[in-house]
N, C-alpha and C positions, 0 to 999 in steps of 0.2 A: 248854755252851750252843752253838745252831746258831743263826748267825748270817746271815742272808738277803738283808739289805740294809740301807743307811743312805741317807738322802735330808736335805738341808735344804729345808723347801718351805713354799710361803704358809698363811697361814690356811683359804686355799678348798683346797686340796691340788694345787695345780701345784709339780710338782719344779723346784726350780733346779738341784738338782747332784743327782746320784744314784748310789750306786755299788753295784753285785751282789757276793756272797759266793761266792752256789750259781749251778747252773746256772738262770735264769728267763727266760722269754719278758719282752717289751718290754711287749706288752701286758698281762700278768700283776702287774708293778712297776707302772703308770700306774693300773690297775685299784683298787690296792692302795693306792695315795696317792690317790688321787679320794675313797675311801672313808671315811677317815683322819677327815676336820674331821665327818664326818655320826654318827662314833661315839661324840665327845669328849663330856661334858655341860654342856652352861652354866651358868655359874656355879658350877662342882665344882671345890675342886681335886684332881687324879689325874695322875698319871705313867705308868699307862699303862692300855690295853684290849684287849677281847680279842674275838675271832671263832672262827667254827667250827675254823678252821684254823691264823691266827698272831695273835701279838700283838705290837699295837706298844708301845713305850716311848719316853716324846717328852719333851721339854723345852723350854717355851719362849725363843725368843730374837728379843726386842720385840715385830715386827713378825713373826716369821717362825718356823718351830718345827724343832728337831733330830730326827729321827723315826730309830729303828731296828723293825727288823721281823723277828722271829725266830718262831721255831718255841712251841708253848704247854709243851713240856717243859724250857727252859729255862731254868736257873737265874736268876729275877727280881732276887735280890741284883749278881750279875755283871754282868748287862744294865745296870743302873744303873750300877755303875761305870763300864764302857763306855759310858755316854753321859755321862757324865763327863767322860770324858778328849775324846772325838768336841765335846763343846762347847766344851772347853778349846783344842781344835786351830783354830776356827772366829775369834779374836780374832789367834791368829797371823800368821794370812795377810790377815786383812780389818780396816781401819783402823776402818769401819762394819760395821754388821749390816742391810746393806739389801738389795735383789736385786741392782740392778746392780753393788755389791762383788762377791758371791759369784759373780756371772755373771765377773767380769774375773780372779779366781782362782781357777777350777772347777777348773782343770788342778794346780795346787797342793795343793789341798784335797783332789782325788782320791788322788793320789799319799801325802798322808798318812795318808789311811784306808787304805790299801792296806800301810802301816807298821802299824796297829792292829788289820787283822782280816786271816787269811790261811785261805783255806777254810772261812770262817765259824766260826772260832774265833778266841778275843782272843791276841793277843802278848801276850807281857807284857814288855813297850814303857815308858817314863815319856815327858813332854812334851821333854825335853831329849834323848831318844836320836831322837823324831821329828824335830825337827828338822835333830839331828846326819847324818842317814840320807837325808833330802832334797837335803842341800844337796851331799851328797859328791861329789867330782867322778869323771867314767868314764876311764881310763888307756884301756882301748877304745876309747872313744869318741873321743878325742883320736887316737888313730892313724888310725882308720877314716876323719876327718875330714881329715888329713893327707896320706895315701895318695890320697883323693877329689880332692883338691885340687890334687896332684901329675899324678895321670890328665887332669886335666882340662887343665892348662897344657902337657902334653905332649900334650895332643890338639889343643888351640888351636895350637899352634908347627908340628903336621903339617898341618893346614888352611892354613892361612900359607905356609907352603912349597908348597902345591898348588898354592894360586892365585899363585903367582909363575913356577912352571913352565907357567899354563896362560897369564899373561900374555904371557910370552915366547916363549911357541908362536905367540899373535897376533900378537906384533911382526913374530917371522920371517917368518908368511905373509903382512902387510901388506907386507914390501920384496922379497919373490918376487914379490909380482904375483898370488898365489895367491885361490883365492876358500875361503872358509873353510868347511869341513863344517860341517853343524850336525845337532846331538843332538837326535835326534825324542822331543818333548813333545806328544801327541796331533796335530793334522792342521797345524798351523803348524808346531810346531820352534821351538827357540832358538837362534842362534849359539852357537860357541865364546867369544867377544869376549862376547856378552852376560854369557855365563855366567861367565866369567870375572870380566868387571867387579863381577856379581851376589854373587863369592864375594866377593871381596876386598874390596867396600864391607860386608860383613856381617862379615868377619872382622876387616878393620883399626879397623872404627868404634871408638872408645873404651868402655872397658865403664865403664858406668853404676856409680855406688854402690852399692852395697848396703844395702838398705832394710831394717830388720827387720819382717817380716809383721805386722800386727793382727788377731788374732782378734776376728773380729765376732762378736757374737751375735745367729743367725739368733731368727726369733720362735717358733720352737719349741724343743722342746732340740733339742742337738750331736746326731748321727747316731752322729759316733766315740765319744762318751761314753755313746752309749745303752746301754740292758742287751739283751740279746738282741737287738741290730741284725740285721736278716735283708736278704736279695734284693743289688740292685742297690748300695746303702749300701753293704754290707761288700766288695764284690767290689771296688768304685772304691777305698777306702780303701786296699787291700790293692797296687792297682795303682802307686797312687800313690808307696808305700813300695817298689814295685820299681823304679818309675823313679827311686828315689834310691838304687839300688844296694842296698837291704837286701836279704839273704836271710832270705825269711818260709817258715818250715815249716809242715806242715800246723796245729800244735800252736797257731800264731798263731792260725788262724779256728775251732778250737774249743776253748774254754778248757776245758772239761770233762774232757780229757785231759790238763791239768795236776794235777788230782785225783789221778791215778795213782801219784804220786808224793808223801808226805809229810812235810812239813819236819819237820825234826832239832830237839829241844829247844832254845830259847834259852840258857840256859846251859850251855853242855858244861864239864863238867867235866877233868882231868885223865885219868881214868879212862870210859871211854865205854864203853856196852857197844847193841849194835843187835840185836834178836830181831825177824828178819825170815821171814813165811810167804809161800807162793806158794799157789794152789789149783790144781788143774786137774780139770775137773770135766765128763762128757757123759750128760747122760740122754735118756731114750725119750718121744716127744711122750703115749706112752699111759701114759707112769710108768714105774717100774723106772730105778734107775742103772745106768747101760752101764760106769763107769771112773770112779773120784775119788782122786786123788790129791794127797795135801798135802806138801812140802817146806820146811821148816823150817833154821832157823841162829842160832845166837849167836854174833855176829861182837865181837870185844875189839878197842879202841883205848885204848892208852897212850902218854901224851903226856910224859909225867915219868916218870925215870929212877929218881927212887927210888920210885915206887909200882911199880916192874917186877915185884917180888916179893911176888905174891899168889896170892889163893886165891878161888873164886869158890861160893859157895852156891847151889846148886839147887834149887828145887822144883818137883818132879815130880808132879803130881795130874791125871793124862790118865787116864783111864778107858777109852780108844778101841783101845789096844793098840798105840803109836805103835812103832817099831821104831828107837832110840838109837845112835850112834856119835860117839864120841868122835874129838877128832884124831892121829896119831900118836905128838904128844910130850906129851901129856898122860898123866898118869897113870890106868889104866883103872884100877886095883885101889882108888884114892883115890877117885873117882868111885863103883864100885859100893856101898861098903860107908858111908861115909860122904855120898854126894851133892857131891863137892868137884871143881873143876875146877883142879888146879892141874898143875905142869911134871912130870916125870918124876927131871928135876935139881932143888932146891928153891933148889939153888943160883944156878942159871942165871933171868935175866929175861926178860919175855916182849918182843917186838921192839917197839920206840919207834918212831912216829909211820906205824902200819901196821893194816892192819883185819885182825884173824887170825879165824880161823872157828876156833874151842873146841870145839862141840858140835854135830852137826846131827841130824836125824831125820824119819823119814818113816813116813805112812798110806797108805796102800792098800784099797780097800774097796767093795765092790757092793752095800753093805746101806744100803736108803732111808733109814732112820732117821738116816745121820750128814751126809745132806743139809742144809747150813746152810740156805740160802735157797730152799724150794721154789717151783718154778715151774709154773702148770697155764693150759694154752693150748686153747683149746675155739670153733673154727671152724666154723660151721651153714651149711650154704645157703641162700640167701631169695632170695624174687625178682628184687630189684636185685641181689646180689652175696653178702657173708658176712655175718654176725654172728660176729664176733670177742672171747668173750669171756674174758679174761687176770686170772688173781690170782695172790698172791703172800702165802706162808708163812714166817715166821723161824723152824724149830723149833730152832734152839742160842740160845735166849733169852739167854745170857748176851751175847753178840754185841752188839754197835750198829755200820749199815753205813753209812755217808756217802757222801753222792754215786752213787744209785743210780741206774743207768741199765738198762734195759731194751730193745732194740733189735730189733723186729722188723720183718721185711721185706713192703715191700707189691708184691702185682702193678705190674710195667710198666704203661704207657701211662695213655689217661687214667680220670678217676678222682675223685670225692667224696667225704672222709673225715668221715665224721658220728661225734664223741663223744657217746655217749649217757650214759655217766656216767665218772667220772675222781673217785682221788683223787692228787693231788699234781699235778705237771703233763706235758706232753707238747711234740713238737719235731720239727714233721715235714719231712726234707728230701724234696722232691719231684724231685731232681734223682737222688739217688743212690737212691730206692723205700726209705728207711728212716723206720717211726714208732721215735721214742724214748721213754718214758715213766721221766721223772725223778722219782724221789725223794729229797730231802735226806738225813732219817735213816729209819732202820728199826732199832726195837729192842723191847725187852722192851716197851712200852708201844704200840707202833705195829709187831705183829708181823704183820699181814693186811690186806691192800687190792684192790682190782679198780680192771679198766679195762672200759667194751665202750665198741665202736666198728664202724661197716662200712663196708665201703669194698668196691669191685667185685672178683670175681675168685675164685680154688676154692681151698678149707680149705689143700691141699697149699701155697698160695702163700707163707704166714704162717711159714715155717720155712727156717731153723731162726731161733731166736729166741739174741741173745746177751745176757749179764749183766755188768757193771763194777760194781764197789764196792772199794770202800778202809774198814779199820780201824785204828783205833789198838789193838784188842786182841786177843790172837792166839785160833787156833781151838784149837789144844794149849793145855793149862794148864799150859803149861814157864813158869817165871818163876824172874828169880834175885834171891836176899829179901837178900842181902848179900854184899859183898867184905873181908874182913881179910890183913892181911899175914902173910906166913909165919911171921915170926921171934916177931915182938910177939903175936900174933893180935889185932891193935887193929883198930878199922872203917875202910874205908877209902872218904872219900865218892866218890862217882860219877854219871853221869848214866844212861840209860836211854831207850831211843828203841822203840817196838815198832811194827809194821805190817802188815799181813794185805794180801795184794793179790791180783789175781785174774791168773792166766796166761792160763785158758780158761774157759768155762762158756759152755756148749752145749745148747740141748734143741732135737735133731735130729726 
């Protein structure tokens, strides 16, 4: 299942709390819950409904309804359970089922959806490990707080000490007879003495208690809790977090590029094994691949010392012509004639608590056909500017790409960008000249889509155009169907992690 969003929101469809999956515009989520109470039927009972695009799954609670919002290919069985566990979450933190409960623990709530869905897929989480996972405290966080703390009273005690040296500068020139400089502050000036006195009533004053802030609730929603917060909102937020010493990386302001990266099974096993791809990929804006190159790896992690001694089953059903290499202490001859990755020694174990690379392999290749994701970009001249029109081909249907991003460049300066049709959505920063156009998934059942759009400026502007996407399933059909031990040949359980990610992909 792709998971979009969760909202708890009134009967008329105002969000009280709302939380994003994918990447979605602000307006795109509001849009989306407006629409919500106008598609319900009255007097039906139903769990959920559907639109050209997502469907939601809701569950009432009194006064107020659970709403999740996913994608229409999604498993309906699943979704229900997840709004299962999402309602079960919702009595936890709130004594009532009213707004103003939810409004006074949005910050809670969010946080433990954020435990139950990750990239818009479900954890698999129970009610007791959420709250286990909330409440836990940060060892970081305690230092960071420490150190800050430290800084600070060692900056007070240097202040302190200034204005003592600057007092007794004044003393001295008050029994010289002397007349005092003073620090020019626009066309008056301040004395020394003033400034002096000015420190030291600021620094010696007593400090105040310390009040724990109340979060108000403004009459709209939060800014920080928004979904795709844009402009001024996010830049302040972000400032704010600097003046309290965080260091925010770029990856803070867009969460998209947290995509890039996909969590590890929840249960790992003793036995781990990771089949991780990279792409790197450049074609020609008229067609033709210039370069595609794929790098592959099965990486082993053994955690127990008696599973050290095994053997690893392959299956090899690449049809692409992939080019194999084993690692040094592996046994090749084991490998070619039986499919087996085991030691050289059968004696020796493989190293404990270490990610060893077994097997790698690579494609290479100029032929269109082994193009996953085609991209065709067709830029017209018109009177106002271009006609910009972009679609997009899955031809390795086996495939499903999450979190797709498209990013193409608009001319400098200024500039009107009219959508004239879109499927999925778009994200245009006007700062740095990049339209984005996101789509959640792309697979066997949503293999082709378009965008046009125009906006000012000549065909050449539009390039090069870049691609992001992440999978859970690789492009090789290397997969390893079982592990047994040497001695025994018994099964030996394990977990499995796979990933497909993108280096480059380019159409120049």
């Amino acid at each position: 299942m792709v998971l979009l969003a969760t909202a708890v929101c009134t009967k008329a469809g105002k969000a009280i709390v709302s939380r994003q999956f994918v990447e979605m515009t602000r307006t795109r989520i509001e849009g989306l819950l407006a629409a919500f109470p106008k598609l319900m039927n009255t007097g039906k009972q139903h769990t959920f409904v559907e639109t050209e695009s997502v469907r939601y799954v809701y569950q009432p609670l009194e006064k107020l309804y659970m709403v999740l919002i996913t994608t229409k290919n999604s498993n309906i069985l699943e979704d229900l359970e997840t709004l299962r566990l999402f309602s079960r979450v919702i009595p936890e933190y709130c004594r009532v089922l009213e707004e103003s409960e939810i409004s006074e623990h949005c910050f809670d709530l969010i946080f433990a959806f954020d435990e139950i869905v990750a990239l818009g897929y479900r954890e698999n989480v129970n009610l007791a490990q959420i709250r286990t996972f909330t409440e836990m405290d940060s060892h970081e966080e305690k230092v960071f707080r420490a150190v800050r703390e430290t800084q600070e009273r060692e900056a007070k005690a240097e202040m302190r000490r200034k204005a003592k040296e600057l007092q007794q500068a004044r003393r001295d020139a008050e029994r010289q007879g002397k007349k005092t400089s003073s620090f020019g502050f626009g066309s008056g000036g301040i004395s020394s003495s003033s400034a002096a006195s000015m420190i030291t009533d600021t620094i010696i004053e007593p400090e105040k208690p310390k009040v724990t802030p109340t979060v108000m609730r403004p009459s709209g929603p939060s800014k920080a809790l928004k979904l795709g917060a844009k402009g001024k909102d996010v830049e302040n937020f972000v400032d704010k977090l600097k003046l309290e010493g965080e260091q925010i990386s770029s990856s803070t302001k867009r969460s998209s590029e947290a995509a890039k990266v996909l969590s590890p099974p929840i249960n790992v096993e003793s036995v781990h094994l990771k089949i991780e791809e990279k792409i790197s990929l450049v074609c020609g804006r008229d067609g033709g691949l210039q370069n595609m190159e794929v790098h592959g790896m099965i990486m082993l992690r053994v955690t127990d010392e008696k599973q050290g001694r095994i053997r690893l089953q392959v299956e090899n059903d690449d049809k692409k012509g992939i080019q194999l290499q084993t690692h040094p202490n592996v046994d090749k001859k084991l490998f070619t004639t039986e499919s087996l990755i085991g030691l050289k020694n059968p004696e020796k174990s493989f190293p404990l608590n270490n990610d060893v690379g077994v097997l790698k392999w690579r494609l290479q290749t100029t032929d269109d056909a082994f193009i996953p994701l085609a991209i065709n970009c067709w830029p017209s001249e018109s009177a106002t500017g271009c006609d910009v029109n972009i679609e997009y081909e899955l031809q390795e249907s086996s495939l499903e790409l999450n979190d797709v991003v498209i990013a193409i460049p608009l001319p400098a300066g200024p500039g009107t960008l009219l959508i004239s049709e879109l499927e999925g959505e778009y994200r245009h920063d006007s700062r740095k000249n990049i339209l984005e156009w996101c789509l959640p998934v792309i697979d066997a059942k949503n293999k082709s889509g378009s965008m046009e759009f125009s906006f000012a400026g000549q065909p050449n502007d539009f390039f090069p155009i870049h691609v992001s996407f992440v999978s859970k399933k690789n492009y090789c059909n290397i997969q390893v169907s079982g592990i047994n031990h040497v001695d025994s040949n018994s099964p030996v359980r394990f977990s499995l992690e796979t990933m497909f990610l993108v280096d480059r992909y380019e159409i120049l």
